[in-house]
C-alpha positions as CSV (number, residue, x, y, z in Angstrom):
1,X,0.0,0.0,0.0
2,X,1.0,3.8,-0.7
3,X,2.7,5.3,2.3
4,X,2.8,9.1,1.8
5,X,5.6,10.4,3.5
6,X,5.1,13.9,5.8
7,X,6.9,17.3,5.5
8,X,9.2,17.7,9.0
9,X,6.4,20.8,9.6
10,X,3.4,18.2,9.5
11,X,5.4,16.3,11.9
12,X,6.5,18.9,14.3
13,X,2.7,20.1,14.1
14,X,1.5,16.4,15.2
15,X,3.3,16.2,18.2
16,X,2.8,19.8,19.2
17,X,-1.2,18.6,19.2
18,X,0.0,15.5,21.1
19,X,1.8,17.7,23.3
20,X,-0.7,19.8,23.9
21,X,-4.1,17.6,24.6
22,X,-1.2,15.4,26.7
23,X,-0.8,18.5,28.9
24,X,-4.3,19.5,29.4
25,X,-5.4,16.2,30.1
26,X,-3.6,15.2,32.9
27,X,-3.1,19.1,34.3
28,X,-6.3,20.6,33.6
29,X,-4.9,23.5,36.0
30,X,-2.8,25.0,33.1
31,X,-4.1,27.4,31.0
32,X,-4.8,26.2,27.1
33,X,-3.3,29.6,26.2
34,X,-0.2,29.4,27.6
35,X,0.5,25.5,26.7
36,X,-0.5,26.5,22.8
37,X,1.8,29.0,23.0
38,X,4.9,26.5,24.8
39,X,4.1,24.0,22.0
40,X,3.6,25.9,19.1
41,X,5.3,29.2,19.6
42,X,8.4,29.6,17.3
43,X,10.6,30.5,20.9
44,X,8.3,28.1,23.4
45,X,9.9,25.1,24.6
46,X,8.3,22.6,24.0
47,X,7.9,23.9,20.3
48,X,11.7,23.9,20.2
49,X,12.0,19.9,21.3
50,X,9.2,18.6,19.0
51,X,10.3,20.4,15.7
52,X,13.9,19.1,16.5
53,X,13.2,16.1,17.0
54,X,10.4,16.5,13.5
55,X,13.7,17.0,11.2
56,X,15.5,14.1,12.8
57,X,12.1,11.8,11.8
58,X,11.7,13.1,8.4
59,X,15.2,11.7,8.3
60,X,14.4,8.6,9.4
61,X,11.3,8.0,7.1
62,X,13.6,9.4,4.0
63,X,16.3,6.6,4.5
64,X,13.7,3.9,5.2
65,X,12.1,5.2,1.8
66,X,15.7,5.4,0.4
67,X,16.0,1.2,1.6
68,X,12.6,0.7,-0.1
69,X,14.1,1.5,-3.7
70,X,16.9,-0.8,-3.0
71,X,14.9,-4.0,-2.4
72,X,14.2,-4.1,-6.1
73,X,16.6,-3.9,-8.9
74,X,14.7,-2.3,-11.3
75,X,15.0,1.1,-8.2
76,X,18.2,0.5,-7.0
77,X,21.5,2.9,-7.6
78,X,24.5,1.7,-8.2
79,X,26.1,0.0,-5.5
80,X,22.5,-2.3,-4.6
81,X,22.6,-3.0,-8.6
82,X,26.0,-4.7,-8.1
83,X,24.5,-6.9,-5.1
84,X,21.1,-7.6,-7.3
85,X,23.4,-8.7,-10.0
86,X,25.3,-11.1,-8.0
87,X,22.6,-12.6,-6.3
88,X,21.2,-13.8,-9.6
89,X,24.0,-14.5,-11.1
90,X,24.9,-11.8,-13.5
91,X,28.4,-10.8,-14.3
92,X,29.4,-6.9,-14.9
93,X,30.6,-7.3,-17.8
94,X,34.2,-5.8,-18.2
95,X,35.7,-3.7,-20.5
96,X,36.0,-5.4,-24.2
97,X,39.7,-5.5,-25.9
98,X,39.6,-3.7,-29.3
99,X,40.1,-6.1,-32.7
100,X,41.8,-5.3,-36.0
101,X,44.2,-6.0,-38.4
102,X,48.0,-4.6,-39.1
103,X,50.1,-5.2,-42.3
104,X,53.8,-6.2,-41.5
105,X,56.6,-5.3,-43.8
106,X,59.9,-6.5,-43.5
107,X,62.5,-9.5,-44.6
108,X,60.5,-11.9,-47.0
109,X,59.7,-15.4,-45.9
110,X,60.7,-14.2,-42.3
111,X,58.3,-16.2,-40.1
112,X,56.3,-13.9,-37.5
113,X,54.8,-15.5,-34.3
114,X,51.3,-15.2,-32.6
115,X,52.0,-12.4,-29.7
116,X,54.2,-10.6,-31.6
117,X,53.7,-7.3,-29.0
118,X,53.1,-3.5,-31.2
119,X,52.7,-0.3,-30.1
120,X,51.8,3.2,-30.8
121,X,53.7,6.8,-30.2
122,X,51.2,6.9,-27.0
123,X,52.0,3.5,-25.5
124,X,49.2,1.6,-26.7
125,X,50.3,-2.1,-27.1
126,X,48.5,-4.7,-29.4
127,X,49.4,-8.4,-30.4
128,X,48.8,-10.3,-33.4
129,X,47.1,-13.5,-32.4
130,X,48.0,-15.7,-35.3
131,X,51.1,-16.7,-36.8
132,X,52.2,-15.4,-40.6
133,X,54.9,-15.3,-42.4
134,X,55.8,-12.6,-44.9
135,X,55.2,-13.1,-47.8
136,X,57.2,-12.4,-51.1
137,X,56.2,-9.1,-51.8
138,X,57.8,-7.6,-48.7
139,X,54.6,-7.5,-46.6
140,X,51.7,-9.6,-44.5
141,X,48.6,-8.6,-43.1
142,X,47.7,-10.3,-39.7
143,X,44.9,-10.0,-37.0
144,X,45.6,-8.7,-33.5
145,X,43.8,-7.5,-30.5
146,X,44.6,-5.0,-28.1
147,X,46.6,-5.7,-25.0
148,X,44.7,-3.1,-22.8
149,X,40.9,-3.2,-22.7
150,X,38.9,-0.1,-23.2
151,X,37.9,2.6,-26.1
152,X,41.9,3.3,-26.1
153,X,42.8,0.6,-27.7
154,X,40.6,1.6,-30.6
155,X,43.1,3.1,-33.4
156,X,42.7,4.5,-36.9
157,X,43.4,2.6,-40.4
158,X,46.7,4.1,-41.0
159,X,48.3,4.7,-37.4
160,X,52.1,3.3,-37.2
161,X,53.4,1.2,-35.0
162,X,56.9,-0.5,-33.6
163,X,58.0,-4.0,-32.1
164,X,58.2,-3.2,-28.2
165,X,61.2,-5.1,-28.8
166,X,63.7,-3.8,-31.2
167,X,63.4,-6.6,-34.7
168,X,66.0,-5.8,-37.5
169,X,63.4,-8.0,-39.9
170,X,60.8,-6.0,-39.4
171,X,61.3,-1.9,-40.9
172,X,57.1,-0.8,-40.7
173,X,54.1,-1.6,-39.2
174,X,50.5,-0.3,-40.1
175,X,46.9,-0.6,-38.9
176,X,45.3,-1.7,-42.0
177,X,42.0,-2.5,-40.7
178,X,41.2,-0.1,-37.7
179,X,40.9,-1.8,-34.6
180,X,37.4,-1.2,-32.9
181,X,35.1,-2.7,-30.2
182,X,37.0,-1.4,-27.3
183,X,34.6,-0.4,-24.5
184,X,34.7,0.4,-21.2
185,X,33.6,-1.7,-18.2
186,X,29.8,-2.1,-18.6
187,X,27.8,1.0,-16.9
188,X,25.4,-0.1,-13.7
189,X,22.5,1.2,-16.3
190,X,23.3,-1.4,-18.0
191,X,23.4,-4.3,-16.1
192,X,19.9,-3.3,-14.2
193,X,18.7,-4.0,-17.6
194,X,20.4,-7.4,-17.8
195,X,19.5,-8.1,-14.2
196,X,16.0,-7.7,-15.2
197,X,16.1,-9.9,-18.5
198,X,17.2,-12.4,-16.2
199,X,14.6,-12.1,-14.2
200,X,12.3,-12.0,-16.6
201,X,13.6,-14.5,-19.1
202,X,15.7,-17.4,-17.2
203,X,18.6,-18.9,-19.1
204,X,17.0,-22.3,-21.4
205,X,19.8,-23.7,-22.6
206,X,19.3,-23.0,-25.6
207,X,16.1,-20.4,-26.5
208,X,16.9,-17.8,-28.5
209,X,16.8,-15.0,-25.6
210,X,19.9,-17.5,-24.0
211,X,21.9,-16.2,-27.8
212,X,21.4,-12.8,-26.7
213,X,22.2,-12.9,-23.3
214,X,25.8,-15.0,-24.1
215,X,26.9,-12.0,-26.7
216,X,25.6,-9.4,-24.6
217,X,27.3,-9.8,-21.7
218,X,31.0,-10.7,-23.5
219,X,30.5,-8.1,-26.0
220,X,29.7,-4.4,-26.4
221,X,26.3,-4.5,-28.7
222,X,23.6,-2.3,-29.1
223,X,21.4,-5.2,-30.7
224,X,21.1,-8.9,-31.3
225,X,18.4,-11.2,-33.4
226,X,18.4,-14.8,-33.6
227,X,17.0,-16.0,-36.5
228,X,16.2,-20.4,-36.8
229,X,17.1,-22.5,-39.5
230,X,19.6,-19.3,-40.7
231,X,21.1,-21.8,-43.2
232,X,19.4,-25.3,-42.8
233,X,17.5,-27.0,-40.0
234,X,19.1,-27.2,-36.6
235,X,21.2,-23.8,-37.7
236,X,21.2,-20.5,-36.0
237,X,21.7,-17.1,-37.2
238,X,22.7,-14.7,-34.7
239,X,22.7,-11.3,-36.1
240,X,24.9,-8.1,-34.2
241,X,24.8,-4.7,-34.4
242,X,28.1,-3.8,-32.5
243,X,27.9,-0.7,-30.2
244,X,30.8,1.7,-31.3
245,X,32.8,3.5,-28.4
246,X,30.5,6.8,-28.5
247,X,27.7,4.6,-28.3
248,X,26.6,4.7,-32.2
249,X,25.8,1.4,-33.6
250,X,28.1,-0.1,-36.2
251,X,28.0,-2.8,-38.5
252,X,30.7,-5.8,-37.1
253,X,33.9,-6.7,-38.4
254,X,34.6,-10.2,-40.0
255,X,37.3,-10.6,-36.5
256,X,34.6,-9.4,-34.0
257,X,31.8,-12.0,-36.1
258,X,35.2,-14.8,-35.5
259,X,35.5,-14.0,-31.8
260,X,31.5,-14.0,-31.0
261,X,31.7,-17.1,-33.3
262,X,34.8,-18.6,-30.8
263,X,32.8,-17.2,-27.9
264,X,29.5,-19.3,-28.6
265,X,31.2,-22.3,-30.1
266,X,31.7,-24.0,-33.7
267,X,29.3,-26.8,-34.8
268,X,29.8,-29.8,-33.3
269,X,32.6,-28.5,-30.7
270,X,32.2,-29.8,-26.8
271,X,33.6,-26.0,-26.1
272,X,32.0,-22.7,-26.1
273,X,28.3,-21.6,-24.7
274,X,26.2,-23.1,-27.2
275,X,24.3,-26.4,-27.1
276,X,26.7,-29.0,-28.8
277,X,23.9,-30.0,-31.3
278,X,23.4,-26.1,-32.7
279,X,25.4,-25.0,-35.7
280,X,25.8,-21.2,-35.1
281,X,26.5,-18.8,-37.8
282,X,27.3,-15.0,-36.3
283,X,25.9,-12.9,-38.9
284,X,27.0,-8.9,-39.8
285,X,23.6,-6.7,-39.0
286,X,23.3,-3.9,-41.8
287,X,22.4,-0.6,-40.7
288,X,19.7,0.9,-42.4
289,X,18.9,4.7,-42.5
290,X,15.0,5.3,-42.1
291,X,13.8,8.5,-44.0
292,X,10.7,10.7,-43.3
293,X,9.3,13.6,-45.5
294,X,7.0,15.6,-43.2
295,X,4.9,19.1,-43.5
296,X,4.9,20.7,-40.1
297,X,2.8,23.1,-38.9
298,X,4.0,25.4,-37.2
299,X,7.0,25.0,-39.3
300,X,10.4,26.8,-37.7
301,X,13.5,26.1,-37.3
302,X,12.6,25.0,-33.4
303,X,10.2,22.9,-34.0
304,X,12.1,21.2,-37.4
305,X,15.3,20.2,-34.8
306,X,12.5,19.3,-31.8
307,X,10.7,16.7,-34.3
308,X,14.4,15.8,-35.5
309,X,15.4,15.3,-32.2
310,X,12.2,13.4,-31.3
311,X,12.4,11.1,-34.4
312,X,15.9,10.4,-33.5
313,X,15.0,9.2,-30.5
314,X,12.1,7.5,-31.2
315,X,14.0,5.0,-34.1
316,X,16.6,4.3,-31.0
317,X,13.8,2.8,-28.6
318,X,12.2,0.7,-31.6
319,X,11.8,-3.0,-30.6
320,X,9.9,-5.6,-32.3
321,X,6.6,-5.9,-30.3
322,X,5.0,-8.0,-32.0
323,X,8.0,-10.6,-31.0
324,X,8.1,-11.7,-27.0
325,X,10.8,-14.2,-27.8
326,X,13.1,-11.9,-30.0
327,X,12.7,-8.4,-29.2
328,X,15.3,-6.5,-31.0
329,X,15.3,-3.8,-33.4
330,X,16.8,-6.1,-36.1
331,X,14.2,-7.3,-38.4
332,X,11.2,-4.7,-36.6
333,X,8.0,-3.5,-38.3
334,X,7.8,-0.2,-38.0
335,X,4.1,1.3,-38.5
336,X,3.6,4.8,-39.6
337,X,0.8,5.5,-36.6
338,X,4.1,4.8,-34.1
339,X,5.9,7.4,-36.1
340,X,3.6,10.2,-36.2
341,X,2.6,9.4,-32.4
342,X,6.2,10.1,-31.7
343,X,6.6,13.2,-33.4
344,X,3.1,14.9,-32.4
345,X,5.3,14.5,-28.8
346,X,7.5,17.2,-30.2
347,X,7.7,20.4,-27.9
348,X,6.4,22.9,-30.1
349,X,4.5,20.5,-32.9
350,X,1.1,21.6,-33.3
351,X,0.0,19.2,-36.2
352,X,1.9,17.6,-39.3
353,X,1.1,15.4,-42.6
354,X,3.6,12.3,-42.8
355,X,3.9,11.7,-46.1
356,X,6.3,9.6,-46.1
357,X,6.3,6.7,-44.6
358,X,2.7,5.6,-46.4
359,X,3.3,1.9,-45.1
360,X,4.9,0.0,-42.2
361,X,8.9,0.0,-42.7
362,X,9.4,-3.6,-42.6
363,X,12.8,-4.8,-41.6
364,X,15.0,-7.6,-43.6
365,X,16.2,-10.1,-40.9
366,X,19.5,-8.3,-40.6
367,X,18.6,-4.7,-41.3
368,X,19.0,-2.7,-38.1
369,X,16.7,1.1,-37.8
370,X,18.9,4.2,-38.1
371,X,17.4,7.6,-38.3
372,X,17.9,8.9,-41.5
373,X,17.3,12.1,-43.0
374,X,13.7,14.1,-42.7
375,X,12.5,16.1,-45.5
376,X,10.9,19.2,-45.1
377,X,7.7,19.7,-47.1
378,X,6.2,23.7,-47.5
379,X,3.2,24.1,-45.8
380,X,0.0,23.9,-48.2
């Protein structure tokens, strides 16, 4: 049941009238006057004690309130998130080692082991984690991961780099493919919402929610879809949108799609997360812009970036509905009423004609919603 919590003055009032009708009870010698004015005079006594002692209460009932919101993990802070999540068995997941690819030049045929250690001007190390040899042109291109986890680790196409330890057979080293998926340590935000989708949806073994939970909390991802029989019965397609370091979503690379791949387990293999009977195929999502063409009324240069900004945020919170099992934004049906709903929520937006979208944007199984560009029709 509700229980309204009272200002420190409605507190200090109640026990001024307890005070008072105490006093007068068992003295009825002493003059009502003069005991109002000892318990509920700013400089009588009595007054002094009971709105002292009313601040101290309203402290009390403000942390008991406080506890309330920590008994439940969905309106804890931080710190109670952390014991909700161990108590059901969730792991913070910790910051995610950046992936990419470097080309080696140097002494031809000279063979390069796996944890060959690079690094930058600035001290950031990375590692090749497979063994290559170069080849006769002078050069090599091999795949390496960054020793330090975190959005640090994340370098350009282009950036130069050195042997830590001095290697006459090797004269230059470049990122070729730019390293990316380095995050940080997983924010307490987000594990309240993985604390709740285990509540909610209980590990299977196996159910297609179980996919997403396993890549979610190893990798930094701002989607994943699982889609059955991806290439044949018994198969599964699990589709990624990878979440970049600024939080944007990003298409994967073919070395993050190998290590989710490693992660979950090959076809067949007695390792990884997987059931051993599932063949899993990771699978690039493809980001797809979603454009509007709109006539606003009023129509300024407010309300245009308001709508923006409400479309914007509104193509970020899509999730497929009509899919309990699978809710993701990969693959959603998007109808038009949700979209003009959204922007009539627009501070400023006093009515508009979508006329474009006409139908529901409907979602291939790896497309994933990006807000694309909104054109701005003259008013009629």
């Amino acid at each position: 049941m509700p229980w309204p919590i009272p200002t420190a003055k409605t507190i200090a009032s109640n026990i001024a009238g307890t005070i008072e009708a105490a006093l007068i009870k068992y003295n009825q010698a002493l003059n009502p006057l003069a005991v109002s004015r000892a318990v509920r005079s700013v400089k009588g006594a009595f007054a002094q004690i009971g709105r002292a002692f009313s601040l101290e209460l309203r402290e009390a009932h403000d942390h008991i309130a406080w506890w309330g919101l920590q008994y439940f993990p969905d309106t804890s802070e931080d710190e109670f998130v952390l014991r909700h999540a161990s108590i059901w068995g969730v792991e913070q997941r910790g910051p995610t080692s950046s992936l990419g690819r470097v080309t080696i030049a140097g002494t031809v045929n000279y063979p390069l082991p796996a944890g060959l250690q690079m690094a930058t001007s600035d001290a950031i190390v990375v590692q090749t984690t497979a063994t290559a040899t170069i080849g006769a042109g002078g050069t090599v291109d091999v795949p390496a991961t960054a020793i330090t986890a975190g959005s640090a680790g994340n370098l350009e196409a282009g950036v130069q780099l050195a042997t830590v330890e001095p290697n006459p057979d090797i004269s230059t080293i470049t990122v070729s493919s730019a390293f990316v998926g380095g995050t940080e340590e997983e924010t307490p935000a987000e594990l309240q919402t993985a604390v709740l989708a285990r509540i909610r949806q209980p590990p299977h073994g196996g159910a297609s929610f179980d996919y997403q939970t396993w890549v979610k909390d190893n990798f930094s991802t701002s989607a994943v879809a699982i889609v059955t029989d991806w290439v044949g019965r018994g198969s599964v397609g699990v589709v990624v949108v990878m979440k970049d370091d600024d939080g944007s979503p990003r298409s994967p690379t073919a070395d993050e799609l190998t290590a989710i791949g490693a992660y979950l387990g090959t076809s067949g293999s007695q390792t990884g997360v997987k059931p051993v009977t599932a063949f899993v195929v990771p699978v690039a999502g493809v980001l797809r812009p979603l454009t509007l063409d709109i006539r606003l009324r009023p129509d300024t240069a407010v309300t245009r970036a308001a709508v923006q900004d409400a479309w914007t945020r509104f193509v970020a919170t899509i999730g497929d509905a009509d899919d309990d099992q699978n809710p993701s934004p990969i693959g959603a049906r998007i109808e038009p009423s949700r979209i003009s709903e959204a922007i009539s929520a627009a501070n400023g937006e006093y009515a508009h004609d979508m006329l474009s979208p006409g139908a529901p944007f409907t979602l291939g199984q790896t497309e994933y919603p990006t807000a694309g560009t909104v054109t701005w029709e003259a008013a009629i």
